[in-house]
Biotite code that builds the C-alpha atoms (Angstrom):
import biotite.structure as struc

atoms = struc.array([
    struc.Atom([56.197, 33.816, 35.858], chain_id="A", res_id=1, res_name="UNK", atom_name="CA", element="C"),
    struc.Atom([56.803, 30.270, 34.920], chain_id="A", res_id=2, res_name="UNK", atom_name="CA", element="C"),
    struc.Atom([53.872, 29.106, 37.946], chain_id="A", res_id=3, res_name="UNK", atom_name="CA", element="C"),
    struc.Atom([51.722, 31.712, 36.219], chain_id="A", res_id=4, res_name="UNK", atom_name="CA", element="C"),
    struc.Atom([52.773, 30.149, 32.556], chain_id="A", res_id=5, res_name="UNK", atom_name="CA", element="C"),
    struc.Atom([52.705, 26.367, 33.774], chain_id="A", res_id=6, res_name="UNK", atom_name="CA", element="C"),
    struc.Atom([49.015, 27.305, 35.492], chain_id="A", res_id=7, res_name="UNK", atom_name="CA", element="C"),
    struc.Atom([47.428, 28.780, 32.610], chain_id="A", res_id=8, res_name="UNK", atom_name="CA", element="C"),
    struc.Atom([48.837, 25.588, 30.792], chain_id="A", res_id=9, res_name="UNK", atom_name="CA", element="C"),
    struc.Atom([47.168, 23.421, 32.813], chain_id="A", res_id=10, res_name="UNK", atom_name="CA", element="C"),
    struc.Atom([44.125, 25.241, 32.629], chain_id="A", res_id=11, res_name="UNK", atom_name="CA", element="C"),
    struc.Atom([44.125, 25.479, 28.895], chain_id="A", res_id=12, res_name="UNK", atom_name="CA", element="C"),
    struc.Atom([45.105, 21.670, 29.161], chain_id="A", res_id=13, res_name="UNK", atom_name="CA", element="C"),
    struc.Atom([41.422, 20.773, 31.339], chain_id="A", res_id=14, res_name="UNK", atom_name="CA", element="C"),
    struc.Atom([39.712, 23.027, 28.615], chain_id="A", res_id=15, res_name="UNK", atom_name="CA", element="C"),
    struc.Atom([40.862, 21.269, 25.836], chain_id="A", res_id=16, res_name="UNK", atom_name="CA", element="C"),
    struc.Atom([40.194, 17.984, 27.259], chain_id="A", res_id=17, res_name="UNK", atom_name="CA", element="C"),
    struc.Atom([36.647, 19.310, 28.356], chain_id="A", res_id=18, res_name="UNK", atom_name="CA", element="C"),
    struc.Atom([36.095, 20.376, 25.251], chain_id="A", res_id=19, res_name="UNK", atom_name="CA", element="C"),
    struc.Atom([37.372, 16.775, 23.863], chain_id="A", res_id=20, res_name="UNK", atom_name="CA", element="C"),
    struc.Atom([34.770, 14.900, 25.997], chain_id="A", res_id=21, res_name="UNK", atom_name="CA", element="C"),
    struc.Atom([32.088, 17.162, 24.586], chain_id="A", res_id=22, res_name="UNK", atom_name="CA", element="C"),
    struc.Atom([32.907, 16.986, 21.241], chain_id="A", res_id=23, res_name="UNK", atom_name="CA", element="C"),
    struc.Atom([33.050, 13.449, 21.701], chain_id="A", res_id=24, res_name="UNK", atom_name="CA", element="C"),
    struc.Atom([29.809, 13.043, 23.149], chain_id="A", res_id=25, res_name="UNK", atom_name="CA", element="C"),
    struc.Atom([28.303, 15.279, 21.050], chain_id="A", res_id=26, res_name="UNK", atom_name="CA", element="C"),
    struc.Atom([29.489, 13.124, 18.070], chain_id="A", res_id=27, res_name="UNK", atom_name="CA", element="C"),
    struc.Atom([28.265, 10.172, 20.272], chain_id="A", res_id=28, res_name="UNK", atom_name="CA", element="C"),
    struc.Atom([24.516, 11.211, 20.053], chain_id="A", res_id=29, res_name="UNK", atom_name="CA", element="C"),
    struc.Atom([24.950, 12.114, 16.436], chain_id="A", res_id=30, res_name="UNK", atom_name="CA", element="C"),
    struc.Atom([25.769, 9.122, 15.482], chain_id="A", res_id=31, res_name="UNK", atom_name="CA", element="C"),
    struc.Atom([22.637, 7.925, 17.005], chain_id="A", res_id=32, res_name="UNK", atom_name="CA", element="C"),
    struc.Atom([20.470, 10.390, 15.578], chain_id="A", res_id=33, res_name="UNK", atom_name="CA", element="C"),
    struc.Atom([22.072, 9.934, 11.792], chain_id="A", res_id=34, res_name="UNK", atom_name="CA", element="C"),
    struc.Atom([21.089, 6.099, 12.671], chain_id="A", res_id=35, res_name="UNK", atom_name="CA", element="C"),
    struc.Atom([17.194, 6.414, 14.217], chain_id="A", res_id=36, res_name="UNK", atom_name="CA", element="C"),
    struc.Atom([16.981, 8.910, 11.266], chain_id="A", res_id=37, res_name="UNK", atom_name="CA", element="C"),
    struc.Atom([17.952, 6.345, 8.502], chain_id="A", res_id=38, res_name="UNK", atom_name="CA", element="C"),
    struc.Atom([15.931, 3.475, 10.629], chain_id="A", res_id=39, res_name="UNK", atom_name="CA", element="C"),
    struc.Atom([12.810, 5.820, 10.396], chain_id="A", res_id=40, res_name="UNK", atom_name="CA", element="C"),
    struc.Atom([14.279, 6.913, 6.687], chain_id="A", res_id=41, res_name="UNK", atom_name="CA", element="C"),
    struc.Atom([13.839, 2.808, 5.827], chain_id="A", res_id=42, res_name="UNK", atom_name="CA", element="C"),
    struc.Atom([10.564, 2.424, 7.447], chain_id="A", res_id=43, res_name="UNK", atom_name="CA", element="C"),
    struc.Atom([9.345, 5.674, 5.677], chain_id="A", res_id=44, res_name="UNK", atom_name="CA", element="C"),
    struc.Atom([10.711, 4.162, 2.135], chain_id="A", res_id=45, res_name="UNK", atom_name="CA", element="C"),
    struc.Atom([8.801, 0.537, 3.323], chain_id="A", res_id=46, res_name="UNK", atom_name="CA", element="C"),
    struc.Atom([5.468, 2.241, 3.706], chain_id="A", res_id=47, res_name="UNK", atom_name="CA", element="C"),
    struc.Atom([5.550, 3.708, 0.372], chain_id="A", res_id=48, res_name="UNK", atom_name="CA", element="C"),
    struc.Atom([6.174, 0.902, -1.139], chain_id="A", res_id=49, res_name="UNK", atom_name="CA", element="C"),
    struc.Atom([3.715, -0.918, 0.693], chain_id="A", res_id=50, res_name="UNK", atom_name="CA", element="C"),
    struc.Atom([1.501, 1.596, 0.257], chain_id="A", res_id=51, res_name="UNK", atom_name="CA", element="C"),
    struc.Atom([1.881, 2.070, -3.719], chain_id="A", res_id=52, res_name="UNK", atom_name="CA", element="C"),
    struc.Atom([1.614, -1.888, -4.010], chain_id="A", res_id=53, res_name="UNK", atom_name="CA", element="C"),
    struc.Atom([-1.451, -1.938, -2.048], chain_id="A", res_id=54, res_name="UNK", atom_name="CA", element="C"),
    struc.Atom([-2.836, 1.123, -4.492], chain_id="A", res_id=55, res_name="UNK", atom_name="CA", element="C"),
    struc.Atom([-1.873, -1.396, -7.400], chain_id="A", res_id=56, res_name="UNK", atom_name="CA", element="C"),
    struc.Atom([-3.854, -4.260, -6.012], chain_id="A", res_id=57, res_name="UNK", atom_name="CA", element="C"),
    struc.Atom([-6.723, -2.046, -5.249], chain_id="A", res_id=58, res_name="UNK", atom_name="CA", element="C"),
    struc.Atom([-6.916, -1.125, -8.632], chain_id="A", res_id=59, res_name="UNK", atom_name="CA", element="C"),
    struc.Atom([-6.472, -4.752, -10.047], chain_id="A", res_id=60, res_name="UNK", atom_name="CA", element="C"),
    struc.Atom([-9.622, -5.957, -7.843], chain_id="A", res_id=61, res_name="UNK", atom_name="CA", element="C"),
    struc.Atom([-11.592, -3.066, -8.906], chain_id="A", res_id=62, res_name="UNK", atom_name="CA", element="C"),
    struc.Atom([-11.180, -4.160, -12.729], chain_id="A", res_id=63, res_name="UNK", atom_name="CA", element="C"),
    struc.Atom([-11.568, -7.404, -11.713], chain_id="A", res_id=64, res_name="UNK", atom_name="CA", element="C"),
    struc.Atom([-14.796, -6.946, -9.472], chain_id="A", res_id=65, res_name="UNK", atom_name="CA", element="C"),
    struc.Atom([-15.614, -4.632, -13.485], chain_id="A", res_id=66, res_name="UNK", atom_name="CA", element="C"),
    struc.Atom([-15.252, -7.683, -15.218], chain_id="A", res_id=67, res_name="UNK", atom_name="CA", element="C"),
    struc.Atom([-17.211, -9.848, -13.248], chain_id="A", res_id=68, res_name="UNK", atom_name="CA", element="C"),
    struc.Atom([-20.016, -7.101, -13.144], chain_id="A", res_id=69, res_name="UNK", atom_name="CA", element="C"),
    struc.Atom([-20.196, -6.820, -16.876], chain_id="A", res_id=70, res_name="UNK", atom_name="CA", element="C"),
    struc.Atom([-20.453, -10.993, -16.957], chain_id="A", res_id=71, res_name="UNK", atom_name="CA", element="C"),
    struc.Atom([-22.910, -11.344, -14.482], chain_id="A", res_id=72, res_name="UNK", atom_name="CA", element="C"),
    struc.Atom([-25.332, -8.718, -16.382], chain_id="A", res_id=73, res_name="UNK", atom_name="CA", element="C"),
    struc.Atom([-24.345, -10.453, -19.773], chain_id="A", res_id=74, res_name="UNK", atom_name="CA", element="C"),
    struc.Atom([-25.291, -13.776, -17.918], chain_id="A", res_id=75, res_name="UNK", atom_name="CA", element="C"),
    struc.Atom([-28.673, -12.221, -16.901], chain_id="A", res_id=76, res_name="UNK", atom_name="CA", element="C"),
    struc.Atom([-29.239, -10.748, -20.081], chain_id="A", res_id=77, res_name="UNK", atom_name="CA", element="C"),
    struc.Atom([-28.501, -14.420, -21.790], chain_id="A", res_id=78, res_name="UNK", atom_name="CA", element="C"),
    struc.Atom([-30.876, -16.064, -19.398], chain_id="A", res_id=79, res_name="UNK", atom_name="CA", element="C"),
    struc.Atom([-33.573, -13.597, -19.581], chain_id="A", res_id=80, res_name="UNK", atom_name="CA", element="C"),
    struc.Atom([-33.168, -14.029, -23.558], chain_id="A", res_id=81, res_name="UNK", atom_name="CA", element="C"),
    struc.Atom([-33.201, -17.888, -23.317], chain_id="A", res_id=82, res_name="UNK", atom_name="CA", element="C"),
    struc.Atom([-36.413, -17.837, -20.612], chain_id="A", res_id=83, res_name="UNK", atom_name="CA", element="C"),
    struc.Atom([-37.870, -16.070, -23.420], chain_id="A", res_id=84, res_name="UNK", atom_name="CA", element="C"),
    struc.Atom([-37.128, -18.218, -25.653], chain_id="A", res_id=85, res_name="UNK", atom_name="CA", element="C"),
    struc.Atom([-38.771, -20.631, -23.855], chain_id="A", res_id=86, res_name="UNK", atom_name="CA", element="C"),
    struc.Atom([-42.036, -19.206, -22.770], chain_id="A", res_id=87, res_name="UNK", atom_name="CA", element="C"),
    struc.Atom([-42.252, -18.565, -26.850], chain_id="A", res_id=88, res_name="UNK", atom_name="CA", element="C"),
    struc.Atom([-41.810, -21.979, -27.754], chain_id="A", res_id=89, res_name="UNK", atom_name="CA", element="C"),
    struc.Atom([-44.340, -23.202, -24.853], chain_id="A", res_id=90, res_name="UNK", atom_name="CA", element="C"),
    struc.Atom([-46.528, -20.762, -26.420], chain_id="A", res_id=91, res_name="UNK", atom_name="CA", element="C"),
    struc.Atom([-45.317, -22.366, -29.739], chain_id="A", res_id=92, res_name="UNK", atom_name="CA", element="C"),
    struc.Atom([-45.972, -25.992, -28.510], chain_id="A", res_id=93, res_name="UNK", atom_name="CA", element="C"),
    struc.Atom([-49.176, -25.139, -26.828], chain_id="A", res_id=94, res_name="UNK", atom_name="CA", element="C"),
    struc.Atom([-50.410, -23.757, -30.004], chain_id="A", res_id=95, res_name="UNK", atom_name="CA", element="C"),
    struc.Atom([-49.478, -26.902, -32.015], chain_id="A", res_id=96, res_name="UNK", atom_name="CA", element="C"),
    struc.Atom([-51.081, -29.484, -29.142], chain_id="A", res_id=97, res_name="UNK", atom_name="CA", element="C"),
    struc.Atom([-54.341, -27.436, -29.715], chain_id="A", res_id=98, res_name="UNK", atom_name="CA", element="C"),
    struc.Atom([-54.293, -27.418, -33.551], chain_id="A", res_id=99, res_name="UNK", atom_name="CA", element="C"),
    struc.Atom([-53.636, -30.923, -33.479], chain_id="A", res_id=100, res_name="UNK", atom_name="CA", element="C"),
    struc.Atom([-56.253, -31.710, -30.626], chain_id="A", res_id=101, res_name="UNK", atom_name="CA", element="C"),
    struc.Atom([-58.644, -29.212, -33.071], chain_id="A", res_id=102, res_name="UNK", atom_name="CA", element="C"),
    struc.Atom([-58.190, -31.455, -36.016], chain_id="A", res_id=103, res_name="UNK", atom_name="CA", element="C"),
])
């Protein structure tokens, strides 16, 4: 009886360490897995960040590129005003240079 005892012991002894190595191991690859995850978690947390500045910056040079439109066709607009301007005081001074060649 105490073979039978001391046997089942033993058994229950390789069991229990068995079940020690797995647990162990198993705790092993989760310790991995919690770290990838929080590795991927990071990169994840960098690409939004990246991503949201880039939106920012987008937005910026499309104001910017806004700006720059509205002063280029201000710019044209002034030009076209001032060439104008000058063909009517061409006219003007042609006008004058035959009024005084007439008289």
């Amino acid at each position: 009886k105490t073979q039978k005892i001391q046997g089942e012991m033993n058994d229950t002894r390789l069991l229990l360490e068995e079940q020690t190595s797995r647990n162990q191991l198993l705790e092993k690859k989760q310790r991995k897995f919690d770290s990838e995850l929080n590795l991927i978690e990071e990169e994840r947390k960098q690409d939004k960040l990246a991503k949201d500045k880039l939106a920012r910056d987008l937005e910026l040079a499309k104001q910017a590129k806004n700006r720059l439109e509205e002063q280029i066709q201000s710019l044209k607009a002034d030009g076209e005003s001032k060439d104008e301007k000058i063909t009517s005081l061409q006219s003007q001074l042609t006008d004058l240079q035959m009024d005084s060649t007439n008289e």
